[in-house]
Every structure is written in structure tokens, then in C-alpha cells.
N, C-alpha and C positions, 0 to 999 in steps of 0.2 A: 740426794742424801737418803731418802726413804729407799731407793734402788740398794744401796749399799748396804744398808740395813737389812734389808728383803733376803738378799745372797748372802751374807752372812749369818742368818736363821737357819734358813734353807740350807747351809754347810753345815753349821752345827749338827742339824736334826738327821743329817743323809748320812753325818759320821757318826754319830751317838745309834744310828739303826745297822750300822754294819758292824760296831765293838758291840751292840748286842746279840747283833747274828751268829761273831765269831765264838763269843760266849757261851753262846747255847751251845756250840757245836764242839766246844772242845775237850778231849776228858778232864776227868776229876783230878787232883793231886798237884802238881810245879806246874805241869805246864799248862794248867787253868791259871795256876798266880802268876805265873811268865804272862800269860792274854790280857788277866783285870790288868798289871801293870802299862802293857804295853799300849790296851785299848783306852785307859786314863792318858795316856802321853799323846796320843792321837786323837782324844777327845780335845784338851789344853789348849795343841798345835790348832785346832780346828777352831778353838776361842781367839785367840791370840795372835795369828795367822794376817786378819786385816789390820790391826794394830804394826805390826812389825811392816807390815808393807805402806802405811801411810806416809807420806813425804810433809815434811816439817810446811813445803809451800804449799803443798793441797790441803793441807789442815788449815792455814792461815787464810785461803780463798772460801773454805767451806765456813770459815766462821767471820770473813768479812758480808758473805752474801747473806748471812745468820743477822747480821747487825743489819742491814738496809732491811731485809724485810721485816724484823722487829719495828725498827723505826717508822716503818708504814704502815705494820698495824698502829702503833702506838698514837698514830695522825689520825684514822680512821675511826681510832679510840674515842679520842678528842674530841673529833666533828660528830658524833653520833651522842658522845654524852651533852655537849654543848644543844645538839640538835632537841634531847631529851631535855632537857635544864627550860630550853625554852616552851616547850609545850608545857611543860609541870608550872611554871611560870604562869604561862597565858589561861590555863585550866583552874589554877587556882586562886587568882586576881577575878575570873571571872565571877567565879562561884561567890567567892567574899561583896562583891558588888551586886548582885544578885538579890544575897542574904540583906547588903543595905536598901535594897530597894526595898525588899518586903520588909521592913524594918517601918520603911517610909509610905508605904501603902501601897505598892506599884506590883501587881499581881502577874502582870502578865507580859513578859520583855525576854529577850536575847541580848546578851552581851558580847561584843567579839575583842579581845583586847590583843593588842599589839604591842611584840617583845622587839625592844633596842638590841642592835648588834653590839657584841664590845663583850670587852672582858668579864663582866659580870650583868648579865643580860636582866634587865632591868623594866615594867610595865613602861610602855611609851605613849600609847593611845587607844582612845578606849571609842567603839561604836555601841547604841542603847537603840536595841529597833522594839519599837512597842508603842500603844496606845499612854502617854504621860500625859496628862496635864501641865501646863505653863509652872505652875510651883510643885508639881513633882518634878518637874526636869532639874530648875534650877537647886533644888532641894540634894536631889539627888551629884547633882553634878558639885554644889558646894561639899559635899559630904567626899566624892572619887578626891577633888582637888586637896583637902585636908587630910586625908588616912592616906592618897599614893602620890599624892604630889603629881598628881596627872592634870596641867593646866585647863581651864576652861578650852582653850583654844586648839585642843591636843583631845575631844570627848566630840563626837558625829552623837546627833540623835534624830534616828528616821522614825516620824508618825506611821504606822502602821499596825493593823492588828496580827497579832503574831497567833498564830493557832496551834 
């Protein structure tokens, strides 16, 4: 398609440079308006030209392989905003859980949360790596369970000092 495109520029422009060649070249008076005329009808022909030679089943082919790769970007589309949806998801569930730890006195933690597959990708599990206390964890972990509905059973928390 681009190909077809390309030679039909390239036609245009190689005949619009020789009706201005002949232009130049020709004298003043009719038979300069005989050349604009005649160099306008062979510019047109030069527009027009791929048009008239198109075939009703090459147009129907060029715009059936037009719809298959539309439709694979449109996939591509898809899994990459999906792909996006989940990161913005997991980035910003973390942050918010973060913000309730320090809320709760818990200075110094990582979060890593984990997005469900599925139509509307959803916080599913959640890891807390950091130095907690027994009633910060559980403090914390009642607090994930009531604001994301993210079970006890569904929250990992690794002791460790996070630097």
C-alpha cells in the first residue's frame, strides 16, 4: 500500500516538473494558454490515473488486509492497556497500604501487591517485608482486609529489615 502510494507521488511530482518545464519554455500569447491547458489535463491524468486503474477486487483485498491488521493492533491495544491497568493497580494499592502503615507506626516496610487476572483487574495479594511488631502486623493486616477486601490469608509478611 505504502509502495502504491510512493509511485504515485513520485508520478505526480515527475509530471507537475515537466508541465513546468514545458511552461517555461514556451512563448507568450495561445500557445502558452494551449500548454497551462494542456499541462493541467496531464497533471489530473497524473492524479487520477491510479484511481482509474484500480480493480473493484484489489480495492476489496487492500481493505480486507486493512481490517486484519486494524484488528491486531486493536488486540495489542488491549493487552498493553490491560498490561498498564495492572501496574497502575499494583503502584497504587501499594502506596495507599504504605500510607496505612505509617498511619499505624510502621516506618520502614515494602509492599508488593498482586493484580488478579480477569476483566477488571482487581488487588489479590498483598506481601509486607519489614521489621512489624506482632500488633503492627496484625493492626495492619486488619486495616488491608477492611479498605481492599484482601483476606488475612491472601497478606505474606516477611521479618526483615528493609534498608
Amino acid at each position: 500500500m505504502i509502495e502504491l502510494i510512493r509511485s504515485w507521488l513520485v508520478g505526480i511530482t515527475c509530471a507537475a516538473m515537466i508541465v513546468a518545464l514545458a511552461e517555461s519554455l514556451s512563448p507568450a500569447g495561445a500557445a502558452r494558454k494551449v500548454g497551462r491547458l494542456t499541462g493541467g489535463l496531464v497533471l489530473l491524468l497524473a492524479i487520477l490515473r491510479p484511481v482509474a486503474a484500480l480493480d473493484p477486487g484489489d480495492l476489496s483485498g487492500i481493505l480486507a488486509q486493512y481490517r486484519v491488521e486494524a484488528a491486531g493492533y486493536g488486540t495489542l491495544l488491549d493487552d498493553e492497556n490491560e498490561r498498564l491497568m495492572k501496574a497502575i493497580i499494583e503502584e497504587e494499592t501499594g502506596a495507599y497500604i504504605l500510607d496505612k502503615a505509617a498511619s499505624i507506626g510502621i516506618q520502614d516496610c515494602t509492599v508488593t501487591v498482586t493484580v488478579a487476572d480477569g476483566e477488571r483487574p482487581v488487588p489479590e495479594a498483598v506481601t509486607v517485608m519489614g521489621n512489624l511488631t506482632e500488633s503492627q502486623q496484625k493492626a495492619l493486616s486488619r486495616q488491608i482486609e477492611a479498605d481492599l477486601a484482601i483476606g488475612a490469608e491472601r497478606q505474606t509478611y516477611h521479618r526483615e529489615d528493609v534498608k
